[in-house]
N, C-alpha and C positions, 0 to 999 in steps of 0.2 A: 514462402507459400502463403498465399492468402488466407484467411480467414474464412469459414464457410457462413455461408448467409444463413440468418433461423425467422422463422415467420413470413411475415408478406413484403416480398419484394417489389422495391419500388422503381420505376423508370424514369426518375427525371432525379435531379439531385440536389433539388431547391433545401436549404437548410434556414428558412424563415420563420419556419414553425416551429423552431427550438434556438434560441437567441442563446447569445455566447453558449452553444452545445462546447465547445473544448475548454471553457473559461478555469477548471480547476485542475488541468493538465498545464493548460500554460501558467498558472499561478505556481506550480511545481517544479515547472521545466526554467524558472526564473529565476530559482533559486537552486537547481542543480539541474546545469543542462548536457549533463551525458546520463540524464530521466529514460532518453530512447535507449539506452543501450541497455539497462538494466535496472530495478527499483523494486522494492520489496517494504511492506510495510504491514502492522498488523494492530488491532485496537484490542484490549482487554477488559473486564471492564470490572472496577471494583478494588483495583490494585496502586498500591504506590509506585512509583518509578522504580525505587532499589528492588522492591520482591519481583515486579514485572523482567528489572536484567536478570535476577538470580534465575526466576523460572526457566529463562530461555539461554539461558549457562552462559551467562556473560562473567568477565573476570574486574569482579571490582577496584584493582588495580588499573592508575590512572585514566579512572572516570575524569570525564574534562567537562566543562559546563561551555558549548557553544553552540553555535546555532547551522542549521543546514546546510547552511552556503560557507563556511566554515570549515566541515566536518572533516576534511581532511589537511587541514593545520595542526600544526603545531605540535606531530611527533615527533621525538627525540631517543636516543641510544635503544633500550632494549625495549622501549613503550613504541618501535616502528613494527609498524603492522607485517607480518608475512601474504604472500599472494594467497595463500588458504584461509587467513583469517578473517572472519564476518567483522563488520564495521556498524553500527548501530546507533541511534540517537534516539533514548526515550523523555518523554516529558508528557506531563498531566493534561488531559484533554478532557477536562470536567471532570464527570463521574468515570470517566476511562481512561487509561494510559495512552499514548500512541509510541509506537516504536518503529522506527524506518530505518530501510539497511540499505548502502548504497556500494556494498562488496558481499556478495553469497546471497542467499535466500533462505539462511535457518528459519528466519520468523515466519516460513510457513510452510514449517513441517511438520508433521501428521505429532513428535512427540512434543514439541514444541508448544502446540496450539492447545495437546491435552493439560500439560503442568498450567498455562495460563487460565483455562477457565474450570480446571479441578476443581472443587466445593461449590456447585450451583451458579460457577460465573459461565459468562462466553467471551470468544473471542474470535475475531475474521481478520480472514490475511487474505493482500492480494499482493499477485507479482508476476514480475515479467523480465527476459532478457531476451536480447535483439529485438529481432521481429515479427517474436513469437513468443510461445510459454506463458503464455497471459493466462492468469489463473485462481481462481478464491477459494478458499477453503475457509470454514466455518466450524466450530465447536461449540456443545455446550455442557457444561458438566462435567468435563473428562473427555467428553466422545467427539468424534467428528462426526459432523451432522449431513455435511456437504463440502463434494468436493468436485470445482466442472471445469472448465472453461469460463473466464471473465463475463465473459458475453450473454454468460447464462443466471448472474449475481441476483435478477429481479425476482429470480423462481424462490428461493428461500425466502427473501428481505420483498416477494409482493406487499406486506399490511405498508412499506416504505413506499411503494413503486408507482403513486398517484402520479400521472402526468410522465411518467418517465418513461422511455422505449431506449430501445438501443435500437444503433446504423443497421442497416441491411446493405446501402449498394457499398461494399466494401472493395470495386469497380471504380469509386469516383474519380477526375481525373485527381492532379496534386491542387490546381490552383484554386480549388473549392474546397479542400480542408480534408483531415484527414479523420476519417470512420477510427481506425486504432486509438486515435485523442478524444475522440465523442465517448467511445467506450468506456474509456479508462475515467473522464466525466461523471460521463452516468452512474458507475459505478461507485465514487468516490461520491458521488450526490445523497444516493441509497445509505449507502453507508452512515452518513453526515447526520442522516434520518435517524438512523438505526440510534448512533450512539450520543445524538441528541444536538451535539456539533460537529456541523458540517469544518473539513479541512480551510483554515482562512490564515492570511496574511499577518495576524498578530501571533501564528502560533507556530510560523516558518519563520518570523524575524524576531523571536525570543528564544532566549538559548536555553536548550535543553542538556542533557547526561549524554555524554556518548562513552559508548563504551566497545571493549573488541571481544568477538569469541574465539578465543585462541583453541589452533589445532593442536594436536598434541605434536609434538616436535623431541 
């Protein structure tokens, strides 16, 4: 099902006005391209990589040090993940942690988002799986502050949103590019603002922690 359109709709589908509009979608999708089928990622901010996995009930057993396009190498006997188990990769993004999950979407859950920015931090998650469930959620201090639709990421993070809009013809055909990649863009741009660095190229090909949240079994 498509996505609904918000604000003013446009009728032509010129994307001139917004120069590499999907450029940090596909910097994503380069280094993990089943990104369409599912991705989940969350920033915290104030925290080290080991307290940001305990927050989010990661099992520090066989932490691995690799990098995205890696992430699922190199398990062995009982360190092999189960189909229930979240798969995670955190690493220092300045003053922030970043942590990206590329099996589940614990890292943005409503209890999840509170233990990362408990004591006056924050913390935002966004994620999505298939061709839908695009979604942010926001904390700060404990609480959830915001929780919507992707599409709606500029309403919290507007002091970010100078220059920024999101798609409306969500209608276009495929060979002009796709609104869902602009989105997920834009949003990732906001973000970039928010936590000071924007998601880049030297912090997808440097290896971070990954770690699993085991279900109980």
């Amino acid at each position: 099902m498509p996505l609904p359109a918000t604000g003013e709709r446009h009728t032509t589908f010129d994307r001139m006005d917004m120069p590499n509009p999907t450029h940090l979608y596909d910097l994503l999708e380069s280094r993990w391209e089943n990104i369409a089928d599912g991705f989940a990622a969350v920033w915290a901010e104030g925290l080290t990589v080991e307290e940001t996995a305990r927050r989010l009930g990661a099992d520090p057993a066989g932490a691995t040090e690799l990098t995205l396009e890696d992430i699922g190498l190199g398990f062995e006997g009982d360190e092999m993940p189960g189909d229930e188990d979240g798969i995670i990769l955190v690493g220092p993004c300045d003053a922030w942690t970043l942590a990206v999950q590329v099996q589940w979407m614990d890292v943005t859950e409503e209890p999840r988002l509170s233990e990362l920015s408990r004591d006056g931090g924050r913390a935002i998650a966004i994620g999505w799986h298939g061709d839908g469930a695009h979604r942010v959620e926001y904390a700060i201090d404990g609480r959830l502050t915001f929780s919507a639709p992707l599409e709606e990421i500029l309403d919290p993070l507007h002091e970010y949103a100078e220059g920024l809009r999101m798609p409306t013809d969500w209608d276009v055909p495929v060979d002009v590019g796709s609104p869902t990649e602009e989105m997920i863009t834009t949003a990732l741009t906001a973000i970039g603002r928010l936590t000071g660095r924007e998601l880049d190229e030297e912090w997808l090909e440097t290896p971070h922690v990954r770690y699993l949240i085991r279900r109980t079994r």
